[in-house]
C-alpha positions as CSV (number, residue, x, y, z in Angstrom):
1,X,0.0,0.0,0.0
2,X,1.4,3.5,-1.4
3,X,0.4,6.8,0.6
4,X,0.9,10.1,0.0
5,X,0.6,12.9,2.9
6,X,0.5,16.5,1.9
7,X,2.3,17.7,4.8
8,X,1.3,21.4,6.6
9,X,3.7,24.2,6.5
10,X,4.6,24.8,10.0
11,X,7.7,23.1,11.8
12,X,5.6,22.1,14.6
13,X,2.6,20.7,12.9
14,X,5.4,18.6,10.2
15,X,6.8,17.1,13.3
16,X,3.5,16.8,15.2
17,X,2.5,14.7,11.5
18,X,4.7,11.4,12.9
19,X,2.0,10.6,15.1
20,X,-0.2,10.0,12.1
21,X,3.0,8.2,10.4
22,X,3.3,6.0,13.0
23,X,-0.8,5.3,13.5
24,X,-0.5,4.4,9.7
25,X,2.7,1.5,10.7
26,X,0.7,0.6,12.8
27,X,-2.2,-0.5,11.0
28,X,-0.6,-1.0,7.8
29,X,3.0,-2.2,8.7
30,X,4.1,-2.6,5.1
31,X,2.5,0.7,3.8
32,X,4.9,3.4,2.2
33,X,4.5,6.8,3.3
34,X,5.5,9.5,1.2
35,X,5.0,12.8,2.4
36,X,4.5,15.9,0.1
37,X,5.6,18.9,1.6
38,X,8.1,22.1,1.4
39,X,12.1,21.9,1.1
40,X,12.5,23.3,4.4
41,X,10.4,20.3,6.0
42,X,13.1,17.7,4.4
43,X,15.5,17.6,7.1
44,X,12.2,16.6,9.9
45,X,11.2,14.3,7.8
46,X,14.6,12.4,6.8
47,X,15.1,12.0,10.7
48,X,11.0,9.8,10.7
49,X,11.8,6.2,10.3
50,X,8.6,5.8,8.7
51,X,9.0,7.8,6.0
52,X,10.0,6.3,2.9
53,X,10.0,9.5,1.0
54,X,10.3,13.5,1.2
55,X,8.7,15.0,-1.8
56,X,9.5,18.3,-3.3
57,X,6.3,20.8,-2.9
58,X,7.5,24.4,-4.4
59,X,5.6,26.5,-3.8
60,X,5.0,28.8,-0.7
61,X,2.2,29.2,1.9
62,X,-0.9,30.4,0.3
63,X,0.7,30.4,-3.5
64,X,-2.5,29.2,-5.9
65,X,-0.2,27.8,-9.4
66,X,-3.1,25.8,-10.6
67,X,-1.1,25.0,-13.6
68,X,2.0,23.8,-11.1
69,X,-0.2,22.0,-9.0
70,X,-1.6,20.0,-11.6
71,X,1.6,19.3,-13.6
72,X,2.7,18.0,-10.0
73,X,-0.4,15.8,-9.9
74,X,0.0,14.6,-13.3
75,X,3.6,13.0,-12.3
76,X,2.4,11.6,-9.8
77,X,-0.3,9.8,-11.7
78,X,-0.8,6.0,-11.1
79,X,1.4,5.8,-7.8
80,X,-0.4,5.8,-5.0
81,X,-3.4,3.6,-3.7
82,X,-4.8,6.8,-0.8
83,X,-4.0,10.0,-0.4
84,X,-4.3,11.9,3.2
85,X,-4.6,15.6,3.2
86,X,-3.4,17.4,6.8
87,X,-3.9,21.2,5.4
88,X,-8.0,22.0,5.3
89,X,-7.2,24.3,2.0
90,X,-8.8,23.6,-1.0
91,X,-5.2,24.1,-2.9
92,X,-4.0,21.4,-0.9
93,X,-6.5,18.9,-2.5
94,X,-5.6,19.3,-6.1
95,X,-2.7,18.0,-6.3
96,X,-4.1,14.2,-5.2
97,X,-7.4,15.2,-7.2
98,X,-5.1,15.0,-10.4
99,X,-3.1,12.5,-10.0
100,X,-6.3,10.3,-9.7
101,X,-5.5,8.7,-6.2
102,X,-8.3,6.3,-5.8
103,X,-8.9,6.9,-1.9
104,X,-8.2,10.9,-1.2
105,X,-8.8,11.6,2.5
106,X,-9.3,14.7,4.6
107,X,-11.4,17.0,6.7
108,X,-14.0,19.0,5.3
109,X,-12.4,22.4,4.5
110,X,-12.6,25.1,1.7
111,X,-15.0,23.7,-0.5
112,X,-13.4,20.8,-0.9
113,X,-16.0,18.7,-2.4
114,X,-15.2,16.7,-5.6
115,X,-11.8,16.9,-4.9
116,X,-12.1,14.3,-1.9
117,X,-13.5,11.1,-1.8
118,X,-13.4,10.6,1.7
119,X,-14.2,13.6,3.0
120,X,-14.4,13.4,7.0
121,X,-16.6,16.0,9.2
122,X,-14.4,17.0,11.9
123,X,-16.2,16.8,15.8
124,X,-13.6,19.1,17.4
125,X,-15.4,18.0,21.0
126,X,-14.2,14.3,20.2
127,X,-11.0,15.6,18.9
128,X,-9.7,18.4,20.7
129,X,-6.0,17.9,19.8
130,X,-4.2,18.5,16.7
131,X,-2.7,15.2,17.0
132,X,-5.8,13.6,16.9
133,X,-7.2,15.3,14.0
134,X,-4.0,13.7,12.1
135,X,-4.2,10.7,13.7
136,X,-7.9,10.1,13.4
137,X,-7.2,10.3,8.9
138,X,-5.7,7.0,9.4
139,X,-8.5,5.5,10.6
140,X,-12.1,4.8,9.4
141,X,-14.9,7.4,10.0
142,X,-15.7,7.3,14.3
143,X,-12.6,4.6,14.6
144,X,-11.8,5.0,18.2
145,X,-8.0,5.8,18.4
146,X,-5.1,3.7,19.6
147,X,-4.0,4.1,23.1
148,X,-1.5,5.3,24.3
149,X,-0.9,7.6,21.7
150,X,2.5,7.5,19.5
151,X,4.9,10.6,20.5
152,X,7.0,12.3,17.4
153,X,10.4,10.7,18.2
154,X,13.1,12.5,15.3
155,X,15.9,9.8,14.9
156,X,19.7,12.0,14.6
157,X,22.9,10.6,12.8
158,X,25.8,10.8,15.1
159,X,28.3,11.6,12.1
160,X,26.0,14.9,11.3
161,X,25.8,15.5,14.6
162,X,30.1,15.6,15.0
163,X,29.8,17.3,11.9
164,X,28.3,20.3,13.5
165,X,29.5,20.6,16.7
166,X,32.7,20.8,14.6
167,X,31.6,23.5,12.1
168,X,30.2,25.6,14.9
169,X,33.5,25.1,17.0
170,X,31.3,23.7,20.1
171,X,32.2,21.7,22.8
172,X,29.8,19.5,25.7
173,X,32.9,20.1,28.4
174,X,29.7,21.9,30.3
175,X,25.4,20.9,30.3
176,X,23.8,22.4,27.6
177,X,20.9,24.5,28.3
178,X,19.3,25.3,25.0
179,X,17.2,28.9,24.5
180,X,14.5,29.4,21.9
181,X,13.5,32.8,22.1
182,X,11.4,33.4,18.6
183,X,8.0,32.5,17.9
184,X,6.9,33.1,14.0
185,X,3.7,33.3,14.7
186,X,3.7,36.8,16.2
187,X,4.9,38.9,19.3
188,X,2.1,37.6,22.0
189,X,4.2,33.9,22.1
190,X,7.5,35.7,23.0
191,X,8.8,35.6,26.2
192,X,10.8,38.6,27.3
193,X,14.4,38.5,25.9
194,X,15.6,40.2,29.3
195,X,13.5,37.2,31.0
196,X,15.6,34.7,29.0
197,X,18.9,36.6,29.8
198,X,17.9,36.1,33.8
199,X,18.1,32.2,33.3
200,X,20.7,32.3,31.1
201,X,23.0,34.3,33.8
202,X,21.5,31.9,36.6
203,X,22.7,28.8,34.2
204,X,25.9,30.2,33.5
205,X,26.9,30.9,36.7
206,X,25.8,27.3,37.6
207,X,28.2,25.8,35.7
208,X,26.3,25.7,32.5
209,X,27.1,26.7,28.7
210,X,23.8,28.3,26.8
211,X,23.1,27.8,22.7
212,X,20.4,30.2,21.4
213,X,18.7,29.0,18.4
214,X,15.5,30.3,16.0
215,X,15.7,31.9,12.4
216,X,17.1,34.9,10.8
217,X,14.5,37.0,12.3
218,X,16.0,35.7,15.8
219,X,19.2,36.2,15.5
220,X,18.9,40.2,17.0
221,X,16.9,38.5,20.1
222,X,19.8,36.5,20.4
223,X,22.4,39.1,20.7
224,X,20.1,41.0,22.7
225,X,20.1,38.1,25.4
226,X,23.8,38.2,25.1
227,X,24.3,41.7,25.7
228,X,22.5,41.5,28.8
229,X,24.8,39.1,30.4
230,X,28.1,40.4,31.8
231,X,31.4,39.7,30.5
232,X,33.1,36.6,31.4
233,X,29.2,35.0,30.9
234,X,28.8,36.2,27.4
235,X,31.7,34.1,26.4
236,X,29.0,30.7,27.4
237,X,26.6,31.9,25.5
238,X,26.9,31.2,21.3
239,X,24.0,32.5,19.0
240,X,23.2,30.2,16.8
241,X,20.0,32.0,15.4
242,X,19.8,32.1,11.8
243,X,23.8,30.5,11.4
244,X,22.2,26.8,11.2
245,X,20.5,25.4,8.9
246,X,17.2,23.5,10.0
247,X,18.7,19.6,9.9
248,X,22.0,21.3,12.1
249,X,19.9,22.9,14.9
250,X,17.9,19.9,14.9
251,X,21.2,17.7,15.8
252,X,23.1,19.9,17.8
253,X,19.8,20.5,20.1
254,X,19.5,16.8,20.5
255,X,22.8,17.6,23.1
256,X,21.1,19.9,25.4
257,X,20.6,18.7,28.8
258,X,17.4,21.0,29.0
259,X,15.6,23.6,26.6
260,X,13.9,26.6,27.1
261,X,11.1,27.5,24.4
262,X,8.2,29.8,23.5
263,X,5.3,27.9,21.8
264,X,6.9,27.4,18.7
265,X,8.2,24.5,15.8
266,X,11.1,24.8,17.9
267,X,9.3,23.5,20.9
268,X,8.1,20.0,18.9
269,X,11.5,19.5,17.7
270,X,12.8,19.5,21.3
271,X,10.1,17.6,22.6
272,X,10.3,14.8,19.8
273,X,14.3,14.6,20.3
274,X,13.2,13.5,24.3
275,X,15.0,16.9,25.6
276,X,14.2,17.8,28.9
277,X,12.1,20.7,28.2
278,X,10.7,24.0,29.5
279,X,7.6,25.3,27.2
280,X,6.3,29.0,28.1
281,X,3.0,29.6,27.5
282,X,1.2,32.8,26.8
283,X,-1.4,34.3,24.1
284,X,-1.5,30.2,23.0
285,X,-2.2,26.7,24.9
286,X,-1.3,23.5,25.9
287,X,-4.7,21.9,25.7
288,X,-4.6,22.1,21.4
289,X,-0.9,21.4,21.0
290,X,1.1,20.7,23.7
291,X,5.1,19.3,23.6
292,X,4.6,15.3,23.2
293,X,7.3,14.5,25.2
294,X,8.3,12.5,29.0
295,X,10.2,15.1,30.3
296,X,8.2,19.0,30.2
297,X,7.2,21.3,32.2
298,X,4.2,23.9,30.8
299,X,5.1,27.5,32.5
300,X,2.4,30.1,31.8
301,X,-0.1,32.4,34.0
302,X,-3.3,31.7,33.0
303,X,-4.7,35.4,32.6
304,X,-8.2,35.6,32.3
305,X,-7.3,37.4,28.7
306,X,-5.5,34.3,28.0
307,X,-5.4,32.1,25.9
308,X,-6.2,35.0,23.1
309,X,-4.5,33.3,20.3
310,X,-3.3,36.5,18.8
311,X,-0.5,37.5,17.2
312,X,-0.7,41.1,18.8
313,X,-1.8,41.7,22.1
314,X,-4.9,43.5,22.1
315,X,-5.0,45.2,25.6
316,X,-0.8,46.2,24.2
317,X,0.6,45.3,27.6
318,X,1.5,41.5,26.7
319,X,1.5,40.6,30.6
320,X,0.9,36.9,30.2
321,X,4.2,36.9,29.0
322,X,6.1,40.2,30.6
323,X,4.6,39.4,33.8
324,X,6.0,35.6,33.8
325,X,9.3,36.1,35.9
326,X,12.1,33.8,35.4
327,X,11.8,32.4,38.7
328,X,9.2,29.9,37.9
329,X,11.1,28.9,35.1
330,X,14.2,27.8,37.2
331,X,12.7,26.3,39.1
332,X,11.2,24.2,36.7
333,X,14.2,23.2,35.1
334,X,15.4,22.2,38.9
335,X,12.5,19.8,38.6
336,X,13.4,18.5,35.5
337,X,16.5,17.6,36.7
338,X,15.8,16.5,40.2
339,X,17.4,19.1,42.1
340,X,16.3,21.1,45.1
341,X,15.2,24.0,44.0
342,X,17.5,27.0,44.4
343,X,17.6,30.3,46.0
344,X,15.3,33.1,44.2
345,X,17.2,35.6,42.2
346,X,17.3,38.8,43.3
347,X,14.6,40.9,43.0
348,X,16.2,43.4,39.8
349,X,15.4,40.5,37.7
């Protein structure tokens, strides 16, 4: 059996996608998976044991190309026995619709119909995780799911992991604590940089060595975390935002001995390497898609303005996140790692 996913566009929901992988193993343990999605979601996907195949999708997030789409579809033709569709998009459909998949599965979305054959109504009561909206595509229509649920597990190559710690000239002589301070989705999921430069100082001066990682549009968040630690600590911390690539920040985080990370892909990625891991919570929330991991601790406040889900704050004071001291994060990392909690920091931070 030969199955094509059309993948989402968002780091977290690609790696939050294995769970569906592996549901599909599981009931079909010769099946071949290949997953249709954007370059950038290659290196994800090549570290998913269950997929056989990354395919090449070019074009962007909300690009139409009805021409491309079908000269896609039409390559395709012949080669798969289902197709399962994670985006609710009507683009997203075409592609399977003309390659003449037999069995093309998916929610109901944007006008969708014609284009699906097996189009399911989504009960978001019975379903109130993004997980299980993937997961449920693998079954039949009111399937109950397998328990317990699969966790995205991302599988790393020791030689590319050398390989970086060597081109980024870093060393594990001291723990790794791991800081992710961007959020693409807007400014309401960003914890304080200053906030993230108070456990970074604490770490430091605890013996640790801090990586900073996110995109491009991190890398000034980065250097504003290092400027706020004195000299002597500056020289533990390395910014690595926007100096990886996407398949290196994936293997060097797999050696951090804890993470620290807004709501974001970045968070899945650390949770589905098994990293001890710190998630801070604010405009969004854990109950749609939380870290699937052993090891996390969910820090957030819980204002009765949250969770807003916005990328701006409307009120414009953004105290679900300002207002969420570093304290509490500490100490959950003490947690994490079974220590006795230590001594608050002093109260300029």
């Amino acid at each position: 059996m030969r199955i094509l996913i059309v993948g989402p566009s968002w780091v977290g929901d690609m790696v939050m996608a294995q769970t569906l992988f592996q549901c599909l193993k599981q009931r079909h343990p010769d099946c071949q998976i290949d997953v249709l999605a954007p370059d950038w979601s290659r290196p994800i996907l090549e570290r998913m044991p269950e997929v056989h195949a990354a395919l090449s999708f070019p074009f962007g997030h909300g690009v139409f190309d009805l021409a491309g789409r079908r000269r896609i579809g039409k390559s395709l033709a012949g080669q798969y026995d289902q197709a399962i569709l994670l985006p609710n998009s009507l683009k997203s459909a075409l592609v399977p619709f003309f390659a003449g998949i037999p069995k093309r599965t998916g929610w109901k979305g944007e006008l969708r119909y014609g284009l699906l054959n097996d189009l399911r109504t989504l009960d978001k009561q019975r379903y109130p995780l993004m997980i299980e909206r993937f997961m449920a595509l693998a079954y039949e229509p009111g399937a109950a799911l397998a328990q317990p649920y699969p966790r995205p597990r991302l599988e790393i190559d020791p030689v590319s992991r050398a390989a970086a710690l060597e081109k980024f000239g870093l060393s594990l002589d001291r723990p790794v604590l791991v800081l992710c301070p961007g959020a693409e989705f807007g400014e309401a999921k960003r914890w304080p940089a200053e906030h993230y430069a108070a456990v970074a100082d604490a770490k430091i001066r605890a013996g640790w060595q801090v990586w900073l990682f996110g995109s491009k549009n991190d890398h000034q968040v980065g250097e504003t975390i290092r400027e706020e630690l004195l000299p002597g600590l500056q020289e533990e911390a390395v910014n690595l935002a926007g100096e990886t690539s996407l398949a290196e920040a994936i293997d060097l985080m797999f050696c951090a001995d804890a993470v620290v990370s807004n709501d974001s892909g970045l968070m899945h990625v650390a949770a589905a390497l098994n990293r001890p891991l710190v998630a801070v919570y604010g405009s969004t929330s854990p109950q749609f898609t939380p870290p699937l991991a052993e090891q996390v601790e969910i820090v957030r406040l819980g204002l009765d303005c949250s969770p807003c889900f916005e990328r701006t704050c409307r009120f414009g004071h953004y105290n679900c996140l300002r207002d969420l001291q570093p304290q509490p994060v500490l100490d959950a990392l003490q947690r994490l790692a079974g220590e006795p909690l230590a001594d608050p920091l002093p109260q300029e931070h």
